[in-house]
DRENVO-192809 format. One record per residue: y, x, z of N, C-alpha, C in turn; residue number from 1. Coordinates in pm, whole numbers, plus 50000, padded with zeros to 5 digits. Layout:
+-------+-------+-------+-------+-------+-------+-------+-------+-------+------+
!  n_c2 !  n_c1 !  n_c3 ! ca_c2 ! ca_c1 ! ca_c3 !  c_c2 !  c_c1 !  c_c3 ! nuvo !
+-------+-------+-------+-------+-------+-------+-------+-------+-------+------+
!     Y !     X !     Z !     Y !     X !     Z !     Y !     X !     Z !  NUM !
...
+-------+-------+-------+-------+-------+-------+-------+-------+-------+------+
This chain:
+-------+-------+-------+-------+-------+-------+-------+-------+-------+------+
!  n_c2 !  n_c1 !  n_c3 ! ca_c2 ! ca_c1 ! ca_c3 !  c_c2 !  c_c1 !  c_c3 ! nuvo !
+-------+-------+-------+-------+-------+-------+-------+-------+-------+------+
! 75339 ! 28000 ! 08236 ! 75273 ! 27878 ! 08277 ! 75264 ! 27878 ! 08429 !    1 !
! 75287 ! 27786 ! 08494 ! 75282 ! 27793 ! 08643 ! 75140 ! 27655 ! 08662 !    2 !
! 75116 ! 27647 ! 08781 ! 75013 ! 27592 ! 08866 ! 75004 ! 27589 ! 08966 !    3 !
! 74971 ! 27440 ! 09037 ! 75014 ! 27413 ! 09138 ! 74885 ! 27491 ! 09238 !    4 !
! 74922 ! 27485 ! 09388 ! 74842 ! 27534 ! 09437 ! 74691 ! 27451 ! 09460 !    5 !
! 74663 ! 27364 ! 09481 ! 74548 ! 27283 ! 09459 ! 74494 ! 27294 ! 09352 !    6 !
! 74501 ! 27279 ! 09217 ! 74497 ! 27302 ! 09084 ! 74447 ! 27444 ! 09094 !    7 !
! 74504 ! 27521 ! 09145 ! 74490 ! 27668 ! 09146 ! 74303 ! 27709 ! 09223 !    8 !
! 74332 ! 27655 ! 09380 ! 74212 ! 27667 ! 09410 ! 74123 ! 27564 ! 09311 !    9 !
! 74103 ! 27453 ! 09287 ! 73985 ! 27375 ! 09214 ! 73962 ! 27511 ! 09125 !   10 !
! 74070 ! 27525 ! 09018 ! 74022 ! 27661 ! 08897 ! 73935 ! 27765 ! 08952 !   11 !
! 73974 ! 27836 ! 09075 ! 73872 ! 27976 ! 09097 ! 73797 ! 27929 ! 09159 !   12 !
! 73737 ! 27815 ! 09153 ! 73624 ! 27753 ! 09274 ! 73525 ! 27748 ! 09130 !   13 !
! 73572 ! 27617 ! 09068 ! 73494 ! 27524 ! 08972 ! 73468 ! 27630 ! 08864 !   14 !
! 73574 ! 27693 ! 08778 ! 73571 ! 27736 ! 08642 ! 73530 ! 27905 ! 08676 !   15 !
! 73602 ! 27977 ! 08753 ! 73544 ! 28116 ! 08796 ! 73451 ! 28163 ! 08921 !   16 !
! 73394 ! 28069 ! 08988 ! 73273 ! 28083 ! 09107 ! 73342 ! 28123 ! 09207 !   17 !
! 73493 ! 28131 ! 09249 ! 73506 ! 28169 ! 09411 ! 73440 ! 28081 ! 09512 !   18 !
! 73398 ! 28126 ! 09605 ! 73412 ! 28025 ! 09736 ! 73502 ! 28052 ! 09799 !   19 !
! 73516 ! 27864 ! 09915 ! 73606 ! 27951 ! 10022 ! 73540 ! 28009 ! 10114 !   20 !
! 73623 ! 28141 ! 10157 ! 73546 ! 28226 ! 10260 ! 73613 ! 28184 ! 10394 !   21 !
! 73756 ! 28141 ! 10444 ! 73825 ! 28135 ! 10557 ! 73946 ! 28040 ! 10527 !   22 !
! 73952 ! 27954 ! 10670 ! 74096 ! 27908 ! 10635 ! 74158 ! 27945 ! 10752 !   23 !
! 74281 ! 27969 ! 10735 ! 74395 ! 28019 ! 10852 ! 74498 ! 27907 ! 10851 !   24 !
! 74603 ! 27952 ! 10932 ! 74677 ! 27857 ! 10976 ! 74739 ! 27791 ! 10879 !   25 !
! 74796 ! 27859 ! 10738 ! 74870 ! 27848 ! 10662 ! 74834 ! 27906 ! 10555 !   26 !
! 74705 ! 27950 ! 10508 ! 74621 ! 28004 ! 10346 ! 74457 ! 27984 ! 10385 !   27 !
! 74394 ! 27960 ! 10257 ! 74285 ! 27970 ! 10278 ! 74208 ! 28062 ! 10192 !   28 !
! 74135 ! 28116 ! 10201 ! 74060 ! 28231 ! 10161 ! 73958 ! 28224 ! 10034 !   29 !
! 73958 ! 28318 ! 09924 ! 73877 ! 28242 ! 09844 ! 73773 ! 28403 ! 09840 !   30 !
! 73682 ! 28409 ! 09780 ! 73603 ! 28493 ! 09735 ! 73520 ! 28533 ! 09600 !   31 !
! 73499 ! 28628 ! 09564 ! 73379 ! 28626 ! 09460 ! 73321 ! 28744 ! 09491 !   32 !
! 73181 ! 28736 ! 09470 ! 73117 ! 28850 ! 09490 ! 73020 ! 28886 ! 09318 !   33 !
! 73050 ! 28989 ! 09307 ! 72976 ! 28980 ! 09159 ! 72897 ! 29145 ! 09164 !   34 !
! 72727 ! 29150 ! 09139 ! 72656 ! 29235 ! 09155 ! 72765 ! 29425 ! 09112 !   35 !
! 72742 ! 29470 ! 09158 ! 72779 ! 29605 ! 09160 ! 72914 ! 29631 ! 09165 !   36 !
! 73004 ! 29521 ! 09213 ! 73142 ! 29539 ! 09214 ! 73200 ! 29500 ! 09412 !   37 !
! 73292 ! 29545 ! 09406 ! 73325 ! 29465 ! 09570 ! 73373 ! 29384 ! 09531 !   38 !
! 73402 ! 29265 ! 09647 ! 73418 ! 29166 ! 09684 ! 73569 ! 29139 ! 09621 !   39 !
! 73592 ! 29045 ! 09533 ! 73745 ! 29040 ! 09518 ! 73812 ! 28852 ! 09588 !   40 !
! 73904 ! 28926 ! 09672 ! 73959 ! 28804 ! 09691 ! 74078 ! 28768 ! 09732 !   41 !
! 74119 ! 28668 ! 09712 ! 74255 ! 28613 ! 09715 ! 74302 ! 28457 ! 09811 !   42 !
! 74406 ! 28427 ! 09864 ! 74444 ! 28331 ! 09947 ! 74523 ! 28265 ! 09870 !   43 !
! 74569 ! 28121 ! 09924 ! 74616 ! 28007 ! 09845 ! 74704 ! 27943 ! 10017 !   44 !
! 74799 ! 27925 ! 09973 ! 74876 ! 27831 ! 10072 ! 74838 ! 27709 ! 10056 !   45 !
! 74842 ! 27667 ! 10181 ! 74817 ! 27493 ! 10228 ! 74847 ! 27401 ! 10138 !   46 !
! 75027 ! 27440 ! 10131 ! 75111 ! 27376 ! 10045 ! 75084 ! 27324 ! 09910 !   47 !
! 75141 ! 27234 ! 09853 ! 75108 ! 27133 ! 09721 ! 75225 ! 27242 ! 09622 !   48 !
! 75315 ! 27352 ! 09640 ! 75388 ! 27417 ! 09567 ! 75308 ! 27466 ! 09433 !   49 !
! 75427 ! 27483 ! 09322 ! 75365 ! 27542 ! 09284 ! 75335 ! 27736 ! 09237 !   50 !
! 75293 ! 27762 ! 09170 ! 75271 ! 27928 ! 09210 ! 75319 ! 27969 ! 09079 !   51 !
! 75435 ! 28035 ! 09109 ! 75517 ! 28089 ! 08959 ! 75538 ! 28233 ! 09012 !   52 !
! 75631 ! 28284 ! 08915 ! 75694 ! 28427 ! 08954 ! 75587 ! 28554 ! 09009 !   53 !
! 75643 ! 28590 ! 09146 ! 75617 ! 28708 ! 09176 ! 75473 ! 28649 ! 09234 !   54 !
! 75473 ! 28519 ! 09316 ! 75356 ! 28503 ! 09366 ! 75258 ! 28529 ! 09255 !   55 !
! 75265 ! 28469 ! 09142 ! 75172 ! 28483 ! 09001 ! 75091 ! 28644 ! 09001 !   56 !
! 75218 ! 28755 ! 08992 ! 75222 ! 28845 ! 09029 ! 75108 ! 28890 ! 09131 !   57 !
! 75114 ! 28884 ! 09244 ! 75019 ! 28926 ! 09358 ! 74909 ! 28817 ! 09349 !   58 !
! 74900 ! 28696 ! 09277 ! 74743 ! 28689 ! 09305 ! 74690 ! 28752 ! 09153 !   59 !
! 74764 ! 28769 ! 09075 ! 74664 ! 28894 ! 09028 ! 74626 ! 28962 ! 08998 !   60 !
! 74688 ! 29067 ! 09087 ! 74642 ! 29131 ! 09171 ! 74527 ! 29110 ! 09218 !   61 !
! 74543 ! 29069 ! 09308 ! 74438 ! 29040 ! 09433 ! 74312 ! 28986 ! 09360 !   62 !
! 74354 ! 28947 ! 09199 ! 74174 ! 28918 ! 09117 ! 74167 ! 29018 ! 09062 !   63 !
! 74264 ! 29152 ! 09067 ! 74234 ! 29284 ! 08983 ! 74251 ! 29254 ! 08825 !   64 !
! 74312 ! 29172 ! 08784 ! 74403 ! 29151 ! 08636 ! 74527 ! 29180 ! 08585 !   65 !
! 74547 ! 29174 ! 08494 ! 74697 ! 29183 ! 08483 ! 74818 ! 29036 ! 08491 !   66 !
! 74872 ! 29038 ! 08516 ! 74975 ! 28906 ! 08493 ! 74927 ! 28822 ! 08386 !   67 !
! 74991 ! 28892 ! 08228 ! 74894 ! 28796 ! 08132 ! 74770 ! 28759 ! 08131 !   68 !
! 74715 ! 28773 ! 08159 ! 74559 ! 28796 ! 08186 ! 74581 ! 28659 ! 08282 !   69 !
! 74566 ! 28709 ! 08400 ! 74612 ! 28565 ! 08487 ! 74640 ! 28397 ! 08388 !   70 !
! 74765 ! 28444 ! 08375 ! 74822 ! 28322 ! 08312 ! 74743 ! 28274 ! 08179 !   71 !
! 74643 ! 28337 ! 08162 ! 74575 ! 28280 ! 08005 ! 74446 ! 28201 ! 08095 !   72 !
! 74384 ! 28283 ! 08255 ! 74293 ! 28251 ! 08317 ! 74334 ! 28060 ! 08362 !   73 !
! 74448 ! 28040 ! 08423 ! 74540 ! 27901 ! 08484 ! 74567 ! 27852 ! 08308 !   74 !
! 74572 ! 27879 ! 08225 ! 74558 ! 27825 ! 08089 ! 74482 ! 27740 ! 07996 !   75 !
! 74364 ! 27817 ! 08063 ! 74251 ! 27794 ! 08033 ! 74189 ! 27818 ! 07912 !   76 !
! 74269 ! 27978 ! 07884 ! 74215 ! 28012 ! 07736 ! 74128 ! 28130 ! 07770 !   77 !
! 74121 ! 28136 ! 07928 ! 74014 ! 28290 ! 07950 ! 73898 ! 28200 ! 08049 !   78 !
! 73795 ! 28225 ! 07983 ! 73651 ! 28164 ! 08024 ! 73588 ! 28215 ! 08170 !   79 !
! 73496 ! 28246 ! 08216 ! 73451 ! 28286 ! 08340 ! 73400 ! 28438 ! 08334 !   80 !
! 73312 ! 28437 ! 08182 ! 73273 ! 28551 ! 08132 ! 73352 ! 28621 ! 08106 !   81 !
! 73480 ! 28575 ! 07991 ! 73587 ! 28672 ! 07963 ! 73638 ! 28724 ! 08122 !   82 !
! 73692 ! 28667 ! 08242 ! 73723 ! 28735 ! 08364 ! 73587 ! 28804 ! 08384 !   83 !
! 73484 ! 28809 ! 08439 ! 73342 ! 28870 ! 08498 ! 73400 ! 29010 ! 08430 !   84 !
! 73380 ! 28974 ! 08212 ! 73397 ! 29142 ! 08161 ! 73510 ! 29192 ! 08192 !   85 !
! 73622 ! 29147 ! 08244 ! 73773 ! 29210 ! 08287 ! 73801 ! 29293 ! 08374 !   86 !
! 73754 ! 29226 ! 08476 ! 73705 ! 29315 ! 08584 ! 73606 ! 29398 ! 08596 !   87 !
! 73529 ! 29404 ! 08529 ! 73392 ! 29500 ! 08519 ! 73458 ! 29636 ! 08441 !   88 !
! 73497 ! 29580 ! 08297 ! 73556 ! 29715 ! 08266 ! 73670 ! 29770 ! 08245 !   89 !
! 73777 ! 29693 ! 08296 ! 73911 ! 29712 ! 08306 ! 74022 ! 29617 ! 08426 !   90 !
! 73970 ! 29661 ! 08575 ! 74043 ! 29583 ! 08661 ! 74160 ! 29641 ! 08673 !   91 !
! 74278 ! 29592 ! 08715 ! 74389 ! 29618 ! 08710 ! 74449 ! 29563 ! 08913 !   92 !
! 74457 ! 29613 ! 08981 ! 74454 ! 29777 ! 08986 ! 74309 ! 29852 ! 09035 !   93 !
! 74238 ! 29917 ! 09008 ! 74126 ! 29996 ! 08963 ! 74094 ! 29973 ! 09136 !   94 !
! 73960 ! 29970 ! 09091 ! 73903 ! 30004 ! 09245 ! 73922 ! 30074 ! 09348 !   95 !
! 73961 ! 30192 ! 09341 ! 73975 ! 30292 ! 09432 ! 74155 ! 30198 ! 09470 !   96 !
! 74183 ! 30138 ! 09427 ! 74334 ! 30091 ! 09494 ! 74344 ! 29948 ! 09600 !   97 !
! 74382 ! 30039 ! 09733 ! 74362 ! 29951 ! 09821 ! 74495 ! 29861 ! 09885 !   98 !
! 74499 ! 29720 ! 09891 ! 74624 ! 29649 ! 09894 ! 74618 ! 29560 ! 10009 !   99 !
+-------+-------+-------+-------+-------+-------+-------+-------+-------+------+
């Protein structure tokens, strides 16, 4: 399943609580902060493209999920809670991994 980049930010804003934290020249910054975990966050290009492949790949990452996982999240068959418990007890790649 792909998703465009606008579409993309509304989802981790509205449905999973990011804010934006920064915008740069060419991405803007999103955040979540969730009690006893660090800060996870991820960037979104300007651009109206949409986000397939490898990019899919590295953002998530950057939410500490797996690929499928991701794509069920832009699906809209994984809830806010189902991500919160994902990351709490099985982030992918594990905390101690720095990117």
């Amino acid at each position: 399943m792909s998703i465009r980049n606008r579409d993309f930010e509304d989802l981790i804003q509205k449905k999973f609580g990011f804010v934006e934290d920064k915008k740069g020249a060419d991405h803007r910054w999103y955040v979540l902060k969730l009690d006893g975990l660090p800060p996870i966050a991820t960037k979104s290009s300007h651009g109206k493209a949409v986000i397939s492949g490898s990019l899919e790949n590295a953002i998530a990452k950057q939410l500490r999920v797996r690929t499928p996982f991701f794509r069920k999240m832009i699906g809209c068959t994984k809830s806010r809670e189902d991500y919160y418990k994902q990351v709490r007890i099985d982030p992918f790649p594990d905390w101690d991994t720095h990117f």
